[in-house]
C-alpha positions in Angstrom: 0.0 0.0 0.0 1.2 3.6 -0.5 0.1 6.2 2.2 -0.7 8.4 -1.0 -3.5 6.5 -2.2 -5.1 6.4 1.4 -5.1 10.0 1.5 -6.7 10.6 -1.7 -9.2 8.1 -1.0 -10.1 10.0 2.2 -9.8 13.4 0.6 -12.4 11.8 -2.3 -14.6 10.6 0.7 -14.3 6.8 0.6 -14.4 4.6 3.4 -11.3 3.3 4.1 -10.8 -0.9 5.0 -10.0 -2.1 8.1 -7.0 -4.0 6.2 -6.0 -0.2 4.9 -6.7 1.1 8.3 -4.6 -1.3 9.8 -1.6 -1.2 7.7 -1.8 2.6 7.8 -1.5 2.7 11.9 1.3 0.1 12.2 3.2 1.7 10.0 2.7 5.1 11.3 3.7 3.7 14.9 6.9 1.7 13.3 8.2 5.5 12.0 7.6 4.4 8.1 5.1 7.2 7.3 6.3 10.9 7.7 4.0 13.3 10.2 3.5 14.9 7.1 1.3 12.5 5.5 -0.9 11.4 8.6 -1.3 15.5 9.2 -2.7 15.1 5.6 -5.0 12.0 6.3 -6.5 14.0 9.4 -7.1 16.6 7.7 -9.0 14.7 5.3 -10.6 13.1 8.2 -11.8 16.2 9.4 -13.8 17.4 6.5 -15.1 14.1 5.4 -15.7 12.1 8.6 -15.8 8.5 8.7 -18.7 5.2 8.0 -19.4 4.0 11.4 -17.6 0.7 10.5 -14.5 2.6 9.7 -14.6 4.4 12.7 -14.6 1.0 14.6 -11.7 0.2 12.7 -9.8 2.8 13.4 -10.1 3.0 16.8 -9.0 -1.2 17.1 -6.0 -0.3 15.2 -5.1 2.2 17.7 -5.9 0.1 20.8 -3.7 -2.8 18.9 -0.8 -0.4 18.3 -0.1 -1.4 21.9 -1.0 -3.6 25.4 -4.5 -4.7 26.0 -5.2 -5.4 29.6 -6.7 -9.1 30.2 -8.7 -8.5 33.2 -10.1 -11.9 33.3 -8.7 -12.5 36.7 -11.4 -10.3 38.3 -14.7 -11.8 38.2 -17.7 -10.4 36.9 -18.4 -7.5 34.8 -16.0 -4.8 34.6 -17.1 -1.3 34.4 -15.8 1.9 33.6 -16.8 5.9 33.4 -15.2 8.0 30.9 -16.1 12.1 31.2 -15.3 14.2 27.8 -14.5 17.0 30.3 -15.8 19.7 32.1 -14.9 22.6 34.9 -15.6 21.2 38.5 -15.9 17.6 36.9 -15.1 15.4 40.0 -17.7 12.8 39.6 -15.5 10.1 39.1 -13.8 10.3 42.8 -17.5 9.8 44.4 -19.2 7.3 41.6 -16.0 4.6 42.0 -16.5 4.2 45.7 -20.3 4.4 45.2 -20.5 1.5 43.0 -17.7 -0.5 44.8 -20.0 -0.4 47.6 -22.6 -2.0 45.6 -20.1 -4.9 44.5 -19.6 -3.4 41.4 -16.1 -3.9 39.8 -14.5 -0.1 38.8 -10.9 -0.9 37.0 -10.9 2.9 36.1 -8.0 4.3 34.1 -8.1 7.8 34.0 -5.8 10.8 33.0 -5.1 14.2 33.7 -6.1 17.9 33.2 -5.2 19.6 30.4 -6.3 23.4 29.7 -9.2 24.2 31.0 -10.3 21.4 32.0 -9.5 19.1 35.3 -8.4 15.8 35.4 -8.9 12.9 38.0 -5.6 11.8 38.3 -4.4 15.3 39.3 -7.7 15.4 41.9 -6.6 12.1 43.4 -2.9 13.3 44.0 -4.0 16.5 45.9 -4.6 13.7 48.7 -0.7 12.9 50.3 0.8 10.1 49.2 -1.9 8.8 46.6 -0.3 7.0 44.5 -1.9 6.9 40.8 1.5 4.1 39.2 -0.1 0.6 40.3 1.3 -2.5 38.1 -1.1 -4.4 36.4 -0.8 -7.3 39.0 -1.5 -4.5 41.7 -4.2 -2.9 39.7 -5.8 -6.5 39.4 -5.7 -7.8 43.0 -7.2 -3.9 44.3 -10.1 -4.1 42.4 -11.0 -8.2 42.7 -10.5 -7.9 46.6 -12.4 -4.0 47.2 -14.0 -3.8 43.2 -12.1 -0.5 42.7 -8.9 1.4 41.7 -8.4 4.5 39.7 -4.6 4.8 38.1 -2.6 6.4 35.0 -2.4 4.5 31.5 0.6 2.5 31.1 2.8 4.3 28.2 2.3 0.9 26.7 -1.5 1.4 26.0 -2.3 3.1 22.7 0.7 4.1 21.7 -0.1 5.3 18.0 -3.2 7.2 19.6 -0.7 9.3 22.0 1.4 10.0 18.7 -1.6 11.2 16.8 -3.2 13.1 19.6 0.1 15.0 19.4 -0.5 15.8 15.8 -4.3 16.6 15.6 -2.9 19.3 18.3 -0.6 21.0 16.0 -2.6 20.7 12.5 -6.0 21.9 13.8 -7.8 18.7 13.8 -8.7 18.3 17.4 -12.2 18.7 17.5 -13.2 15.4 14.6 -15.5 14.0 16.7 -14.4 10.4 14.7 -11.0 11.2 15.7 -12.2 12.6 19.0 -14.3 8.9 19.6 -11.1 6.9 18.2 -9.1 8.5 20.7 -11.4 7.9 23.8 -12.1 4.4 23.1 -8.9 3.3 22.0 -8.0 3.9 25.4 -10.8 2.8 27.2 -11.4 -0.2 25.2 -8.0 -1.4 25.6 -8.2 -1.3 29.7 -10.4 -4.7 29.2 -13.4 -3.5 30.5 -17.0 -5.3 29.7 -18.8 -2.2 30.0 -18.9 1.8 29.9 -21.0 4.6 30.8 -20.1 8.2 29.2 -20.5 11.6 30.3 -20.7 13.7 27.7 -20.4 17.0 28.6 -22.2 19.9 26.5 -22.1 23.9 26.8 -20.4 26.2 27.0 -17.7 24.5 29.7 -17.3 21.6 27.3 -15.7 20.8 24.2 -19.0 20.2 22.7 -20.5 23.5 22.9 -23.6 22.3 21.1 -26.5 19.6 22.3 -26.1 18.5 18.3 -22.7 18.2 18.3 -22.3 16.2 21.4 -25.0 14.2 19.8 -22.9 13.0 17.4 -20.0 12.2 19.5 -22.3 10.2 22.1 -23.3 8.8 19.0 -19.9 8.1 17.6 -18.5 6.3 21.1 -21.1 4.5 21.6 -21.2 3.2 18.0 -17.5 2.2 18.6 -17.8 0.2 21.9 -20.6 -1.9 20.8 -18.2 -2.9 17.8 -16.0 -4.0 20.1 -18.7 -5.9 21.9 -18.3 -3.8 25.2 -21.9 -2.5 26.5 -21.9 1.2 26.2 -24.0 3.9 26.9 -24.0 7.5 26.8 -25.2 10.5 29.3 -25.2 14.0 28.2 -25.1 16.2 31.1 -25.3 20.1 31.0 -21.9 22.1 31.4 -22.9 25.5 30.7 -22.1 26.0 34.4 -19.8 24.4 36.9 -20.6 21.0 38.5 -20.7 21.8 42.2 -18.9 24.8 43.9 -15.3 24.1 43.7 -12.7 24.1 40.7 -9.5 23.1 41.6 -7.9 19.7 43.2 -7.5 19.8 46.4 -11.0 21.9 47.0 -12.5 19.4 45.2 -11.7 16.5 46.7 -13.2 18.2 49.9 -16.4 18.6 47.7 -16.0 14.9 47.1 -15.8 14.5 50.9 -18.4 16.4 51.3 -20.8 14.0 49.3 -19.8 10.9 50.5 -20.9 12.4 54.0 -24.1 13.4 52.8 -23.7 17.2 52.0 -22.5 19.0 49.0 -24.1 19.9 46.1 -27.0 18.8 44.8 -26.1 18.9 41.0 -23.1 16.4 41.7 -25.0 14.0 43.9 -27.9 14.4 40.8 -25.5 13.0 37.8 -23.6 10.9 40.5 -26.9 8.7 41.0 -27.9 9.2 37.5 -24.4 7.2 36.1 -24.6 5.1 38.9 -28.3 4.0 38.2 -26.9 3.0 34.3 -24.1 1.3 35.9 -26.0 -1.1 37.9 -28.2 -1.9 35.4 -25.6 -2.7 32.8 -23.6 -4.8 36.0 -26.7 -6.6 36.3 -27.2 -5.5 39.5 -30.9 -4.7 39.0 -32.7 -4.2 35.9 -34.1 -1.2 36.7 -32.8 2.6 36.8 -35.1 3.3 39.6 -34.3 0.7 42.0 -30.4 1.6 40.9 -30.7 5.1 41.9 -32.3 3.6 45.1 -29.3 1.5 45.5 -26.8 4.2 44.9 -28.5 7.1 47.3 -28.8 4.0 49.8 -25.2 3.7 49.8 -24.2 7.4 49.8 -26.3 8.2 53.2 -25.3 5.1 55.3 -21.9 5.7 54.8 -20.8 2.5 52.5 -19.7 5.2 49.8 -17.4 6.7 52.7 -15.6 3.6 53.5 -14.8 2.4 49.7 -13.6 5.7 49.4 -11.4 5.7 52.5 -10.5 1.7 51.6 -9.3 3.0 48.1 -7.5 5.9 50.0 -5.4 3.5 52.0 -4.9 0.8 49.3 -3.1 3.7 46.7 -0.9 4.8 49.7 -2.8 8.2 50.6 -3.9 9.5 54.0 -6.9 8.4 55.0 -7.3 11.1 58.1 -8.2 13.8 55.4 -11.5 12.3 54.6 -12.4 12.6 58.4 -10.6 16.0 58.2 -10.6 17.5 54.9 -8.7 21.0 56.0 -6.0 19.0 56.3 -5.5 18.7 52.5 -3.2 21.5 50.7 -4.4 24.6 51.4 -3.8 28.1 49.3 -2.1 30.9 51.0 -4.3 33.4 50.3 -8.4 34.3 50.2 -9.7 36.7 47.8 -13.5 37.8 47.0 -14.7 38.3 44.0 -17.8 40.4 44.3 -21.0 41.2 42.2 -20.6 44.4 40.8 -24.7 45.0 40.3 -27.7 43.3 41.8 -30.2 41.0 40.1 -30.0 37.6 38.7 -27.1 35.4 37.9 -28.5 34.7 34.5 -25.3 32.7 33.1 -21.6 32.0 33.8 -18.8 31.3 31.6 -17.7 27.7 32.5 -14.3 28.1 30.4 -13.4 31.7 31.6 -13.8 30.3 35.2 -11.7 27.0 34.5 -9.2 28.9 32.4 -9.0 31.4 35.7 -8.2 28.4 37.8 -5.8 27.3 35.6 -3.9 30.7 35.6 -3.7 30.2 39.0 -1.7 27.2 38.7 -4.9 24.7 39.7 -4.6 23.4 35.7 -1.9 23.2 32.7 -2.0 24.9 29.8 0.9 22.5 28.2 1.0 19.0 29.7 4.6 19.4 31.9 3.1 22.2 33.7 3.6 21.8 37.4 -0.1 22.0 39.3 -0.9 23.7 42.8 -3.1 21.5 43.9 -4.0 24.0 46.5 -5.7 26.7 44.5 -8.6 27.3 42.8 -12.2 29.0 43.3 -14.9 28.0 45.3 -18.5 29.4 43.7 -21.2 30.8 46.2 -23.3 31.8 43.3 -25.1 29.3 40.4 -27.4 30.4 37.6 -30.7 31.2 38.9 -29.1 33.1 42.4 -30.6 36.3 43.1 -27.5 38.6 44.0 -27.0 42.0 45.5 -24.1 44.4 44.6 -21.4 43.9 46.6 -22.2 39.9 47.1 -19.6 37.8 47.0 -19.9 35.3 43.5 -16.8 33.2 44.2 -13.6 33.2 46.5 -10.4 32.5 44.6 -8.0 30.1 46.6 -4.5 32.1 45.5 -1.0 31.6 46.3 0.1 35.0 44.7 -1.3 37.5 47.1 -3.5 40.1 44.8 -4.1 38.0 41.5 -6.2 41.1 40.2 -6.4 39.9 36.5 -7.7 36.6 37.7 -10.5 38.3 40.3 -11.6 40.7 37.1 -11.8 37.5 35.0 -13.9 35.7 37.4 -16.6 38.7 37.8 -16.6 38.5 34.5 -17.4 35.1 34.3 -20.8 35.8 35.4 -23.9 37.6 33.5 -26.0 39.5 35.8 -29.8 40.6 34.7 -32.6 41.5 35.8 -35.1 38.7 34.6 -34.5 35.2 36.4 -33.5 32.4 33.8 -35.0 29.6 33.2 -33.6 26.6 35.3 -30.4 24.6 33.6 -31.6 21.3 32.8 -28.5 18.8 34.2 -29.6 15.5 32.1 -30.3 16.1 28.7 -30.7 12.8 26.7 -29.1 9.0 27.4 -28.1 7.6 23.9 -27.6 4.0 24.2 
């Protein structure tokens, strides 16, 4: 084959085979086609899109390119979460412990936060000592002997997707949603999961800015697990405001806390049960979404969440006496207000301005060797819908540079305030499945 001929045929709008497909990606991973021309294939990609069965194709070339995880050794089904991002996103530290308390088995691989957006891992290691780096064997025995354990990707898992993702970020092809879905479930499918619920996030804190758009991506993964005969589903959840009142790691983890102890916001324990109702249903734990939200809240107020959490704690090294007594996780030097500069209704915020004002202050990484504070952050007293006075505070930003002025003005900023109430965000808009 010639990589020529694939590009043309993608350019032209054909499907390609899963025999040209696979040729193509082992030879891009073995170094014998130039950047040059799979920067030309994306780009093709992203004006033509891709069949459904070629998108399935692709994506099992790329989980190929590298280790597959045989998780036989645990029994059961093994399920997984995957979020396509958001700002305040920390629903994976509560919904593992909640469903290992329901005997459900969570291997969760996760990743980290790039640009606005937060990432587990970096949540996780806000607690001392969590340690994110189990082996395979380690990884295996946590979750068959307490059904959960959330760690990094071994380098060894999709390689020719990490070399791609690389590219797509230089040539402007990020936001294919094939390439997006070939990307997600390359990874996910290669963890050796049975199952996966997805949170697809939409608005304007999310990649997908539109409900059509993140349509076609829940659409597109969902499509691409079932090819692969794992049991997907998709949620698409509203991000056009933050989920909860913190961004930023270590403030969210108390959040998390929080939860598991029967406080915190209602929005995150809302799409916490939600996932966790589709993830006992597709564990076979019930065969209805009702009784699995029963199952799930049941879990959350008699503590059981609480303990997986703290058994997961101790099992990945960290220190268990911060979930009995959060302030002892890092805390930011400094306290600033950032104050309503009118009175009426919060009638939007700007889910991207505030996570991109988090991340200035060192809470994310706007190029992937960035060293994180895990400390700071901002803490939201203020949703859509809040009737505000002038001079109220709308969020506190956790700072360790003592008057981060251009970060306070970006926050106010973050917020629309008008006179007419708006109507109330809907969190759960569809389930694709």
């Amino acid at each position: 084959m010639r990589m020529v001929d694939l590009i043309a045929k993608k350019r032209d709008g054909h499907a390609l085979s899963k025999t040209e497909i696979d040729w193509m990606i082992t030879a891009y991973v073995d170094k014998q086609i130039p950047d040059y021309q799979m920067s030309a294939f994306l780009m093709a990609v992203y004006f033509q899109g891709m069949a459904d069965d070629e998108m399935a194709n692709f994506a099992g070339a790329m989980l190929n390119s590298g280790e597959v995880l045989d998780l036989s050794a645990i029994p059961g089904i093994k399920i997984d979460k995957h979020s396509t991002g958001g700002v305040g996103d920390k629903i994976s530290l509560i919904l593992a412990p909640v469903m290992a308390a329901m005997g459900v088995n969570i291997p969760m691989i996760s990743g980290r936060g790039l640009g606005f957006t937060g990432g587990t891992l970096d949540k996780l290691e806000a607690i001392p000592g969590f340690n994110v780096n189990l082996t395979t064997e380690q990884f295996i025995k946590q979750v068959t002997e307490h059904h959960e354990a959330i760690i990094s990707a071994s380098s060894e898992v999709a390689p020719a997707d990490r070399r791609l993702y690389a590219l797509r970020d230089v040539t402007g092809t990020v936001e294919s949603i094939p390439l997006i879905a070939g990307s997600i479930m390359s990874k996910k499918i290669s963890s050796g999961i049975n199952a996966l619920v997805l949170d697809v996030k939409v608005g304007n804190g999310a990649f997908m800015k539109t409900q059509e758009d993140a349509e076609k991506l829940a659409h597109a993964l969902v499509t691409i697990g079932k090819a692969h005969g794992v049991q997907t589903r998709a949620i698409l959840s509203d991000m056009n405001q933050p989920l909860g009142l913190t961004i930023g790691n270590a403030l969210e983890v108390a959040e998390t806390v929080a939860l598991l102890n029967g406080r915190g916001p209602q929005d995150v324990r809302e799409l916490t049960v939600t996932l966790a109702a589709h993830m006992a249903v597709m564990a076979g734990k019930t065969d209805s979404l009702e009784v699995g939200a029963q199952l799930a809240g049941d879990v959350l107020r008699d503590g059981r969440a609480k303990r997986a959490f703290r058994q997961m704690v101790a099992d990945q090294g960290g220190d268990v006496n911060v979930i009995d007594s959060p302030q002892l996780l890092p805390k930011a030097q400094y306290r600033i207000s950032a104050v309503a500069p009118r009175g009426g209704f919060v009638q939007a915020i700007d889910s991207e301005a505030l996570g991109k004002a988090a991340m200035q202050l060192g809470a994310g990484r706007a190029q992937a060797d960035d060293k994180l504070d895990v400390a700071v952050g901002l803490v939201l007293h203020k949703k859509v819908g809040t009737p505000v006075s002038a001079g109220d505070v709308l969020a506190t930003v956790h700072s360790n540079t003592a008057d981060p002025a251009a970060v306070v003005a970006a926050v106010v900023d973050a917020f629309t305030i008008g006179a007419e109430e708006p109507a109330k965000l809907q969190l759960i808009k569809e389930i694709i499945e």
